[in-house]
N, C-alpha and C positions, 0 to 999 in steps of 0.2 A: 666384546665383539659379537656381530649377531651370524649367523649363519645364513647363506643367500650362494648365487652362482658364481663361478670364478670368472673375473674377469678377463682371465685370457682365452678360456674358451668360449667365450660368448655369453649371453644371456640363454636362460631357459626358455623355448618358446610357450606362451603363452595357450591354453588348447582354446578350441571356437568357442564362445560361449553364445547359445540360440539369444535371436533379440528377442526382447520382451516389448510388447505393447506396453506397459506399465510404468516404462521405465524412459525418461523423457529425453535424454542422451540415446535413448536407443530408436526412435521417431526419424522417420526420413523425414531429407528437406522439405519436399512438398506439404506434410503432413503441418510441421512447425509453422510452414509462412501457411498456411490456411489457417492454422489456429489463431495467428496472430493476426488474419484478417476477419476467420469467423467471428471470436467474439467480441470485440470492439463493432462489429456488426449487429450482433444479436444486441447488445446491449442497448445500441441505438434505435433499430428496430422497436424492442419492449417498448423506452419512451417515447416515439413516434405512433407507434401502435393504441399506446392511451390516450394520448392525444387525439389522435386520429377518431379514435372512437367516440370519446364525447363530443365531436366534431359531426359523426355520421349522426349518432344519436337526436341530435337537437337538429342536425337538418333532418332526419326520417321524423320527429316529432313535428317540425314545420311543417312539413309538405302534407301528413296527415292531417293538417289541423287547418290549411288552406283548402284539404279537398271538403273535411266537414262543412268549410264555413261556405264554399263552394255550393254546396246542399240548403244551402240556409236561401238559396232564390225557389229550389222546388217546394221547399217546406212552406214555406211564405204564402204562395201559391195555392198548394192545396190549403191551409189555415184558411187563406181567405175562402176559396170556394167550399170548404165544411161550416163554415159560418154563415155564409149566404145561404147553404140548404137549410142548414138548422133556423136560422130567424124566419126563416116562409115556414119551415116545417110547425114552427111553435103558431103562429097565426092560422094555418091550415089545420090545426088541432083544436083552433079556439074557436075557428066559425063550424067546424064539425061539430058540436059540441054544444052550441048555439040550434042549429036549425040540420039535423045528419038525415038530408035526405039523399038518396041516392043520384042525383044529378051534381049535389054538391060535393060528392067523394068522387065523383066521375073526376069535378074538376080540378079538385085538389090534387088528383092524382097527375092530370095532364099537366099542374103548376109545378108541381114539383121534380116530375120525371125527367126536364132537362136540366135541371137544377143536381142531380144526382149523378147524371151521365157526366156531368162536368164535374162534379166531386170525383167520382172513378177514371176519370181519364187523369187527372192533376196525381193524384193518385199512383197509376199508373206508372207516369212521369218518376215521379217520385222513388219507385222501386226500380228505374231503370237508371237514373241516376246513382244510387248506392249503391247497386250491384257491385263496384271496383271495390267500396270500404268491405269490403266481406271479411277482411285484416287486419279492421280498423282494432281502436282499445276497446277492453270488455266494457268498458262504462258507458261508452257509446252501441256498442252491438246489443247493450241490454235496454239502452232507449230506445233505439231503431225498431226490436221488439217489442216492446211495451206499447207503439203506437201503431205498428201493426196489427197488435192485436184489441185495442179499440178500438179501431176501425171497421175490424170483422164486427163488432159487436153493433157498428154504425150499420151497416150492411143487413145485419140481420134482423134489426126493429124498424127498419124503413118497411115490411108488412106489416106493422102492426099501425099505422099512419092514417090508413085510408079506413078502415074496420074503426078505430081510434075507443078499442077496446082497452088503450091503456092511458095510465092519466100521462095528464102532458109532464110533470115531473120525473116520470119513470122515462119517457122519450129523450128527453130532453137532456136529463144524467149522461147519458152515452154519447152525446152530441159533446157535452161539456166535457165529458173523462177524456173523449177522441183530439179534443184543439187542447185541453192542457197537455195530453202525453204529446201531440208535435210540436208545443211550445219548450217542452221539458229537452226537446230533442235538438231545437235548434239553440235551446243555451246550454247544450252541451261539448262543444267544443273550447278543449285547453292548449293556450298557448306553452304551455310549462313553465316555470319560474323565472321569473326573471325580466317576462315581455308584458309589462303593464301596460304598456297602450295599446298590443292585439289584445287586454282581458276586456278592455273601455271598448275597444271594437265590437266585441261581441256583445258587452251589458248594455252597447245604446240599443241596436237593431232589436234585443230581447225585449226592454224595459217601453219602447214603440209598438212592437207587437202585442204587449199585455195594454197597453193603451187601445190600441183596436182593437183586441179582444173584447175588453168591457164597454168601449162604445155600441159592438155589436151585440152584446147582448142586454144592453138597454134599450136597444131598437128592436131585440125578440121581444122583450116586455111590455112595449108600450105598443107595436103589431097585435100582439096578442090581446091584449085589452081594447086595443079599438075594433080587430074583429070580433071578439066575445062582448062589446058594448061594455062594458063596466069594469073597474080595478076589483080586483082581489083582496080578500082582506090582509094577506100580506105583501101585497104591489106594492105600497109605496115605504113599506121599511127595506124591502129588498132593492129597490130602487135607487133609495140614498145610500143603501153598504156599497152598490156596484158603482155609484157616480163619487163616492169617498175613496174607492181602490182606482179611480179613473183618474181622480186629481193625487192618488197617492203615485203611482205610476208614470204620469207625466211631469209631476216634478225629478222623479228618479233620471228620467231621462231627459232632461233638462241640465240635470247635474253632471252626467256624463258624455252628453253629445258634445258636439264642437258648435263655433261659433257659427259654420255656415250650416251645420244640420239644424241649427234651434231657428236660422234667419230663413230655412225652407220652411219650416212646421210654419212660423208665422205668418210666412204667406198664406202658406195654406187655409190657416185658421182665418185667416180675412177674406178668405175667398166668397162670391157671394152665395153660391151653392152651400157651402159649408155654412156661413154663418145662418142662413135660411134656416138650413134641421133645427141649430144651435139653437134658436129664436122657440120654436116648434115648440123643440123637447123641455124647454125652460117655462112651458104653457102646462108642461104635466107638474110643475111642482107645485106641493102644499101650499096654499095660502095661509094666512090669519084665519083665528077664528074657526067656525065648521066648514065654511068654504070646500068645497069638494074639488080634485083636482080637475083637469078637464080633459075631456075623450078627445085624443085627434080624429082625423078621420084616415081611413087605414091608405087607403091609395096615396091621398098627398102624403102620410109620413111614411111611405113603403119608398116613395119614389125620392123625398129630399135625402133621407137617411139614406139610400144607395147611394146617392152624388158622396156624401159626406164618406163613409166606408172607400171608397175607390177614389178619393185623394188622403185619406191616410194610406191608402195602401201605395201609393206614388209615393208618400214619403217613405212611406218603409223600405221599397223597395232602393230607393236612393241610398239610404243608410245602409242596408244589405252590402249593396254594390263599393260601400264604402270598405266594409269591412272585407269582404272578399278580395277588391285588392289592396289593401295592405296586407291582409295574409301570402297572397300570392308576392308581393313586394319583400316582405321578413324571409319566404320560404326562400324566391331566389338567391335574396343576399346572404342567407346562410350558406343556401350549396355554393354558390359563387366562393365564399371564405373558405368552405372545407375544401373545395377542389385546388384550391390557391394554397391552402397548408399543406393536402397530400402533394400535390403537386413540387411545394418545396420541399418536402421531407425526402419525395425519393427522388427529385434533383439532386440536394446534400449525400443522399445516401451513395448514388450514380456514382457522382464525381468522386466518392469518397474510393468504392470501392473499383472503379476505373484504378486512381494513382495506383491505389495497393495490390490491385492485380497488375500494373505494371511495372512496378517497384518488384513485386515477388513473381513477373513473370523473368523481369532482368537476371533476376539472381538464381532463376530455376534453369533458365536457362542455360547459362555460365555454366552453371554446375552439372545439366548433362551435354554439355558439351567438352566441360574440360573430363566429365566419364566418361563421356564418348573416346575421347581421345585415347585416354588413357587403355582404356579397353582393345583401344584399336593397336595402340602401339603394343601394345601386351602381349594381344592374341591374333594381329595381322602384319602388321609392319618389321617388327622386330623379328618374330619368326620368321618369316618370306628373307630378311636381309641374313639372318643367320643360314637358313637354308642356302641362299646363295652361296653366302660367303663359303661356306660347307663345300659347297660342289662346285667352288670356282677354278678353271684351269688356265687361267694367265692372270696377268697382273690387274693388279687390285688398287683403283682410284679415290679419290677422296668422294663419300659418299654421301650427300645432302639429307638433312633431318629437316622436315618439314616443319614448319614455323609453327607457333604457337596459335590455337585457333580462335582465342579470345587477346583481345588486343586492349582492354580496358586497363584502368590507372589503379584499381583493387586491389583486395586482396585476392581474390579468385584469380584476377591477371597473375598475378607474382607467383601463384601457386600453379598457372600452366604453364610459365615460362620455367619452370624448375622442374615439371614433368619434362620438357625440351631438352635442361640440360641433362637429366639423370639417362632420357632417349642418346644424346648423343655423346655421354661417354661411354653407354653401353655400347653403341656403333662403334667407339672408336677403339674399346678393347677386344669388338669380334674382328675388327679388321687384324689388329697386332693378331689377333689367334687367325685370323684366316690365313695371314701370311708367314706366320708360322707354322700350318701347316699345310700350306706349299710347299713350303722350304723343304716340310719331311716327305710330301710326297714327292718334290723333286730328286731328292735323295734316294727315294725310293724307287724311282724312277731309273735315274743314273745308274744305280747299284745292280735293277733287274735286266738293264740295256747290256749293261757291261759283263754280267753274270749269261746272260744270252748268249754274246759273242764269245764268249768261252766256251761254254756249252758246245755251241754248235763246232768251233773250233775241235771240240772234243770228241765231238761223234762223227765229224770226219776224219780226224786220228785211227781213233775205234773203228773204222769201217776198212782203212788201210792195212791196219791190224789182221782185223777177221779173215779178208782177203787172203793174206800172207801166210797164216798161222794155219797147220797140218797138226799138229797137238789136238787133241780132242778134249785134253782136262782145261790148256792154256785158252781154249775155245768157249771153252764153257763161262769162264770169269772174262773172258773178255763178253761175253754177251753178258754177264751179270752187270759188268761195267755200262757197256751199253743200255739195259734199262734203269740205272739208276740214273745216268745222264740225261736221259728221257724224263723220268719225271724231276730231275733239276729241274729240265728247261721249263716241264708243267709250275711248277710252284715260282719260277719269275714270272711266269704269265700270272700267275696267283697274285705277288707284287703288286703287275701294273693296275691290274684291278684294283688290289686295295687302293691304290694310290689316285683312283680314277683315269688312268691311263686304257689306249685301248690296244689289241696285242700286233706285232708284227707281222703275222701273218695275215694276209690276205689272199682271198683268191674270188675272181670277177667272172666266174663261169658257174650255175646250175649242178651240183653234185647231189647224186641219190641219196639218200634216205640214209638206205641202206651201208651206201659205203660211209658215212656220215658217222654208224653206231660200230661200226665194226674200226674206223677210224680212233674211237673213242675205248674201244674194247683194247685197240692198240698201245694204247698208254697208259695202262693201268700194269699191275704187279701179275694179278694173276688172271691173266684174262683169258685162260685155257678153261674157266670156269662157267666164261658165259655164253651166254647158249642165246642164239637172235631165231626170233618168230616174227619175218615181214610177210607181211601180206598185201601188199598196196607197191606200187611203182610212184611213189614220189621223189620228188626233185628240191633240193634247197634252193634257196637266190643265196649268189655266189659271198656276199655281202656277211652273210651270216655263219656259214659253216665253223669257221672259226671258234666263235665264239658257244656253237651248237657242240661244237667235238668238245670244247674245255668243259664244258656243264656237263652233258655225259658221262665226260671220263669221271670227274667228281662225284658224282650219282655211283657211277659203278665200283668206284677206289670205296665209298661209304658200304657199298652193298656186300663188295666181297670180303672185304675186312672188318666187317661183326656180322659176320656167318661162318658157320663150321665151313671149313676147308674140304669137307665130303659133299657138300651142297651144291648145286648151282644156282647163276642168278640167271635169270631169262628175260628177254627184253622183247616184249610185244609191242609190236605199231599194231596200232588200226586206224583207219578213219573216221574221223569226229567231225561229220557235216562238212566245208570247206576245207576244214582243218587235218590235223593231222590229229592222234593220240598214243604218247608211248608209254607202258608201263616198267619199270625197274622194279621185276619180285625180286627178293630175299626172303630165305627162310632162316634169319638172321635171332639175333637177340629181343630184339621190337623195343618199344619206347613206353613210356609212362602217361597216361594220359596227359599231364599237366607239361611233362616233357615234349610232347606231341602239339600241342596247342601253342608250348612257345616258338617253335621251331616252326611252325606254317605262318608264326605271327611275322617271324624273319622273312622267310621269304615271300611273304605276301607287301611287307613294308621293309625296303632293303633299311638298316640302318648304317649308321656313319663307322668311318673305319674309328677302331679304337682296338684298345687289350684284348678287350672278347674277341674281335672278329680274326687279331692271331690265333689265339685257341682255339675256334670254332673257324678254321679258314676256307673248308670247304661249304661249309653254309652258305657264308658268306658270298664267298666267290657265286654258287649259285644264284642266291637271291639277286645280287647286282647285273649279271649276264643275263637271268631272265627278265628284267626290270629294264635292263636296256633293248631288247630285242622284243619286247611284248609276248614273253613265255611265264606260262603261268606254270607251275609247279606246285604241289601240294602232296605229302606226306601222311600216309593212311595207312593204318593197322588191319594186318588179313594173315591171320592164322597167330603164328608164332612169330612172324616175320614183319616186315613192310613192303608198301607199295608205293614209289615217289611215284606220280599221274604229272604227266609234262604235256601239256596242250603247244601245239604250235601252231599261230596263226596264220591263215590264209596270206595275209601277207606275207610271209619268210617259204612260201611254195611257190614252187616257177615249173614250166614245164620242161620236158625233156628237150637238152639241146641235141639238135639235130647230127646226125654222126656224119665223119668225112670219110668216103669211100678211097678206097686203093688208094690210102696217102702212102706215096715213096720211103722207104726207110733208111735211117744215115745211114752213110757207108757205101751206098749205092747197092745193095743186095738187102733182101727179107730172108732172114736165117728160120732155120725150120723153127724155132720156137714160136717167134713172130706169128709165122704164120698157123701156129696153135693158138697162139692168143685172138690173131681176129678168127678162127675159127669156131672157137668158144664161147667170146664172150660175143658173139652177134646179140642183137634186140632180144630174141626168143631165148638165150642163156641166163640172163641178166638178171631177171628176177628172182630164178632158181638158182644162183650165186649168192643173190644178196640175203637169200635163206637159209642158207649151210649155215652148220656150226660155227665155232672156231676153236673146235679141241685143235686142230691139227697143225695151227701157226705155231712157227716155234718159237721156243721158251730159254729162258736161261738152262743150259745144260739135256739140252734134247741132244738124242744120240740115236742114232738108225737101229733097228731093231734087230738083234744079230742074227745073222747066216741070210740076211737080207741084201742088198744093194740098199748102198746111202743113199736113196734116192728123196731129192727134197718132197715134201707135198705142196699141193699145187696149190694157187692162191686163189679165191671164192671169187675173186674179182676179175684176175687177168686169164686165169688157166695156166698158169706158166708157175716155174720154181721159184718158190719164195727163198730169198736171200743169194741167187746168184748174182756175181759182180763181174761181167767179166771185163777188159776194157775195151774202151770205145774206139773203133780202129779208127784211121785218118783218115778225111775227105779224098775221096776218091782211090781207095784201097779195096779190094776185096775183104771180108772177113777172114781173120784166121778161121782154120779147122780146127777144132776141139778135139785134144787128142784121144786115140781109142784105149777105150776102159776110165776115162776122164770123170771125177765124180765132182757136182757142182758144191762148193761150198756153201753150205747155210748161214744167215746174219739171223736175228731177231726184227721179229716187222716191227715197223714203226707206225705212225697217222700217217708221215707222207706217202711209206708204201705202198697202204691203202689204197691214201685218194690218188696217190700217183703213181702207179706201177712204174719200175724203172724199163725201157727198152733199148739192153744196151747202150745206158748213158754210163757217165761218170757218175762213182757214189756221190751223191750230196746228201749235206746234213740237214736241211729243213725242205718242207714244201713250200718254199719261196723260193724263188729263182731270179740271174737277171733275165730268160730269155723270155719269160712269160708263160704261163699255159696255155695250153691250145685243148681243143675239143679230143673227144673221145669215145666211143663206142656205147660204155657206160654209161654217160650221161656225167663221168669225173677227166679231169683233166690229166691226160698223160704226162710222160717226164720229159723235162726239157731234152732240146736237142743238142746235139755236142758242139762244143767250140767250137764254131765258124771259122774256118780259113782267110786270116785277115792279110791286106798288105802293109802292114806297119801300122805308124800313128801319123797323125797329120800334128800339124805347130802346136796344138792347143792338146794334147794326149789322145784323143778317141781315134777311136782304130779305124781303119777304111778297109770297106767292101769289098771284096775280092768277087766279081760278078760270075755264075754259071759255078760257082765253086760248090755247093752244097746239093747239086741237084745228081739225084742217082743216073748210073750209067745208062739201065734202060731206060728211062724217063725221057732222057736228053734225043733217045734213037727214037724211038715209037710218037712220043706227043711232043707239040712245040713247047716252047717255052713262057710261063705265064705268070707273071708280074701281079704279085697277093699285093694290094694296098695294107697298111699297119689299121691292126683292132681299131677303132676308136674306144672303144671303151676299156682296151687294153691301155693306152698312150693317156686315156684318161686320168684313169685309174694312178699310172706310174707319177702324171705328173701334180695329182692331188697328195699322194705320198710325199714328191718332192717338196709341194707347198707346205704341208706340214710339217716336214721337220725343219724346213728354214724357217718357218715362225718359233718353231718349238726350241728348236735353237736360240733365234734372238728372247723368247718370253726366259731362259735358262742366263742369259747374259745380262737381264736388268734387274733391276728392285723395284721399279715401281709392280702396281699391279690393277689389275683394270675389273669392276664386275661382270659378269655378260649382261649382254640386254634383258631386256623382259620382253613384253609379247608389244608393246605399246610402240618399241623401238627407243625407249628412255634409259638412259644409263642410271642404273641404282646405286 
């Protein structure tokens, strides 16, 4: 047996291993379908590419070899007009030479001068024409050369003509070098292998040309002897070599021309002009015997011999024009084939790699799209529905998984139809846990509603007590009682939060700042510790106090209880722009950097209720109260101690509601306390109340100072004694008199003390009421008014109005009487409470359960 993981606790996970480029399983898709389209690519390219080339090759080889032959009309051209100078130049040499008087160099000069101008302009031509070959092949750039520079050599013994200080052989050579290097020039064009009838193209027009080469220069020879009157003694061996290379020559070209160039020459050759020279020069041959040849006469054989010269040169030129276009005929049909072979090759290639970028666009796509997906469900959809589900407060509906986004018959389809399923069984196990934990916060819900109504049941007990109770020890534990019951009630509000619920108190009127922290000082353990520094006259919106006093007290419960007990904590507002700023020091324990960072991390991102956030429940409780209210909060190290920094936004500040002068008081009388209280607390007291300490509230087991009067201390808010209760006399009684030496009993303050000073009401146990609050001097809403004098109940239970019953004695004498219409935002307020616990009721009686919407208006 081999050793490996247990299979009942899983396999071992695998650690990441980085891809490798190397490694061909490790190649994204993209990478693979490019391979498999690059190189069945390249490969095809390679063979098309050789192809292709010896393709361009032998047409750049044609077209070269069309332009040379193209050249073969300039060369021709000048050949002929350097052959015409030179046969006058050889006669003008021979009658100089003869008789060199200075009138006959005049004219020899004047005979040949346009005979040269006409060589140099052909000439000319000539070099304007090759200018393009500047490219051509070196075999040709090296003839093109070679008969350049004959020519210079032409150019520069034409002085030495008319002087004829040199012999006509030395003339004559340079005449001769110059037409063979442009005959050598113009049968230097190659078709390249393979095209035997452009080689025959060029060896007719060549093998023509050397044919009227040596007819012309048996016409310099025999010019030349008729103007020097007598042959030479090697004229007539030179004679028959050049008329043996004339008939060797024209048979060559006879053997290579075609049947209509030999059926042109023959005309030619019957011409009568032509056969006239023919005739002529057949007069200069050897006879029998010593027979001497015979002298022409130079005019008639200057003038037949030109006819003859200029209908070979028509033929040549025919021939030329022949060869030039079949070169031009071979060059187009080459490029014509190679553009028809490139042309197929990247047609084939096109089409090829179209399908296969379509083929691998299909399947690229598939594949980021079913990543896409997946990605999306991972890290968008699924989170967003678990969130929901997380923070859902009614019932929870069956909630639609988006279809699959590739629809194909694949494998990629099959493979994102099972990303759908795996999507919605994960849905359908967050819903079983979302509605399971409903369920607990329902539970949790019920248990803190019901723990409430005890509570408060409790502390109206407790307050009956305190009332009754002249014991000073049984006084003391009945207020221990009392604040333990207090923070009961805080830790079910602790509950509804965890549970996402929001608390039952409410209050719809603007309360200061001030009384807001001293409200919160209220409900803490030892709040004879904190010490408030306001500076500012702000206002809350009625909306949020609630929820402002539980976070404080939180704040302050953490502050006093990890700091020495000799300490205080001090609690400064200031104003932060629009806003508000309040600090909570302690010169506490402090936190650990890393402790510090998790704890801002919380309240900066509330997280979901769990284990921790029992442990940890005032964090908690804060983070989600400032998360719902838009209060930021944040935890900072200063000194030995901390500092929570609570920003409150512009929005959760309202200005001061306006006070109600000489409102009448129940009972029909204003007892002198009352009228301490609005004495006190007018506009101009208000701020300097809401600045006083709170050593002086009392505490579990406060006891008057002895040899003193038990006199309470007065309260920062009302001016009046904290904790008397007296009761509330009947509608239309006089107030009793408080009898003489009378000491007021003390209770422990509570929040609603605070925000609600009681006046002569009935104790109540919370600051909720059913009669509503109403405005206040403060800018906090006073204590409700006493039980209205009803007349019974009508059929349905509700009590009926008993009119003019609640309005004080003098009130009724002095001013008429005047009919308040109900708050709207009071009536509001009552009946949006109402609405929500009839829903919250019925969402308690079902099992189904519904998501909330989104922002779209789409049920999720």
């Amino acid at each position: 047996m081999g050793a490996g993981p247990d299979p009942a606790r899983g396999a071992v996970p695998q650690p990441h291993r980085r891809r490798s480029g190397f490694r061909l399983r490790d190649w994204r898709m993209g990478t693979k379908l490019a391979t498999v389209l690059v190189i069945p690519s390249l490969a095809f390219l390679v063979l098309a590419g050789i192809q292709t080339r010896g393709l361009v090759g032998q047409t750049t080889t044609l077209s070269a070899f069309a332009e040379q032959v193209g050249i073969g009309r300039q060369i021709a051209v000048a050949v002929d007009r350097l052959q015409h100078e030179r046969d006058r130049t050889a006669g003008e040499l021979a009658g100089l030479r003869r008789a060199g008087t200075g009138a006959d160099r005049d004219a020899a000069v004047a005979a040949l001068k346009p005979l040269q101008a006409a060589t140099d302009r052909a000439v000319a031509e000539l070099r304007t024409a090759a200018a393009p070959l500047a490219d051509a092949d070196a075999a040709w750039r090296v003839s093109y050369s070679e008969a350049l520079e004959a020519y210079d050599q032409v150019v520069n013994i034409r002085a030495a003509v008319a002087p004829a200080v040199l012999s006509s052989d030395t003339v004559l050579s340079n005449y001769h070098r110059s037409v063979a290097a442009l005959l050598n020039l113009l049968a230097e064009p190659s078709p390249g292998g393979g095209r035997q009838e452009l080689t025959e193209a060029v060896l007719r027009y060549v093998q023509l040309s050397r044919v009227k080469e040596l007819s012309s220069r048996i016409r310099a020879e025999l010019y030349a002897a008729a103007r020097s009157g007598r042959y030479e003694a090697d004229d007539q061996v030179t004679l028959s070599d050049l008329r043996a290379q004339q008939l060797t020559a024209l048979g060559a070209f006879r053997v290579a021309a075609t049947a209509d160039q030999i059926r042109r020459y023959d005309q030619t050759s019957v011409d009568p002009a032509f056969v006239a020279a023919t005739r002529m020069e057949e007069r200069t041959l050897p006879a029998g015997g010593d027979a001497k040849p015979v002298l022409l006469d130079a005019e008639q054989w200057w003038a037949a011999s030109e006819q003859r010269q200029e209908l070979l040169r028509q033929v040549e030129s025919g021939v030329v024009d022949d060869a030039v276009r079949r070169a031009d005929d071979a060059s187009a049909r080459q490029l014509r084939d190679t553009l028809l072979v490139a042309g197929g090759i990247a047609t084939v290639l096109l089409v090829a790699v179209l399908i296969s970028l379509l083929v691998g666009r299909s399947v690229a796509r598939g594949m980021r799209q079913l990543r896409g997906q997946a990605l999306r469900i991972a890290q968008v959809d699924l989170p967003l529905t678990l969130e929901r589900l997380r923070t859902v407060d009614r019932p929870v509906g069956a909630i639609d998984v988006p279809p699959a986004v590739i629809d194909s018959q694949d494998e990629i389809g099959e493979l994102a139809e099972a990303f759908v399923a795996v999507h919605r069984s994960a849905v359908d196990v967050a819903v079983e846990q979302a509605m399971m934990r409903r369920n607990v916060n329902a539970m949790f819900v019920n248990l803190a509603r019901r723990s409430q109504v005890l509570v408060e049941r409790q502390l109206e007990l407790l307050d009956d007590l305190e009332r009754e109770e002249s014991d000073p020890d049984q006084l003391e534990n009945l207020f221990k009682l009392d604040h333990l019951a207090a923070r009961m009630r805080r830790n079910d509000e602790s509950l509804l939060v965890l549970a996402g619920s929001e608390s039952t108190r409410r209050w719809n009127r603007p309360v200061g700042l001030g009384a807001v922290l001293l409200a919160a000082s209220a409900e803490i353990e030892q709040y004879q510790r904190v010490r408030h520094e306001n500076r500012t006259d702000l206002h809350v919106v009625g909306h949020a106090v609630g929820d402002l006093v539980h976070l404080f007290a939180e704040l302050l419960e953490n502050a006093t209880s990890f700091s020495r007990p000799e300490t205080t904590v001090r609690v400064v507002v200031e104003p932060d722009g629009r806003g508000a700023l309040v600090r909570v020091v302690d010169e506490g324990l402090g936190m650990s950097p890393a402790a510090l960072a998790e704890a801002n991390a919380v309240l900066a991102e509330p997280p979901a209720a769990d284990v921790s956030a029992s442990e940890r429940m005032g964090l908690f409780v804060v983070s989600h109260l400032g998360a719902r209210n838009g209060v930021r909060v944040r935890l900072q190290a200063e000194g030995a101690g901390l500092v929570a920094r609570v920003r409150i936004p512009v929005e959760l500040l309202a200005e001061a509601p306006v006070p109600e002068a000489d409102r009448p008081a129940p009972g029909g009388s204003l007892p002198g306390a009352d009228r301490a209280v609005r004495t006190r607390t007018g506009p101009v007291a208000a701020s300097g109340a809401l600045a006083a300490p709170t050593a002086e509230l009392p505490v579990a087991g406060w006891r008057p100072a002895p040899g003193q009067p038990a006199a309470l201390p007065l309260s920062p808010l009302t001016g009046r004694p904290l904790g008397d209760g007296p009761e509330a006399p009947t509608a239309g009684s006089p107030a009793p008199a408080a009898p003489a030496g009378a000491v007021p009993r003390p209770r422990p303050a509570r929040a609603e003390d605070v925000l609600t000073p009681a006046v002569a009401g009935p104790a109540g146990g919370g600051w909720f009421s059913r009669q509503g609050p109403t405005a206040s001097p403060l800018g906090v809403t006073p204590a409700p008014a006493p039980t209205p004098v009803t007349g019974g109940t009508n059929e349905r239970g509700l009590p009926v109005r008993v009119p003019m019953a609640q309005l004080a004695p003098a009130s009724v004498a002095d001013r008429p009487v005047m009919r308040h219409e109900p708050d709207p935002e009071a009536v509001g307020g009552m009946l949006s409470r109402l609405y929500s616990g009839v829903r919250r009721a019925e969402a308690e009686e079902t099992t189904e359960m519904y998501l909330p919407r989104d922002e779209g208006g789409r049920r999720q």
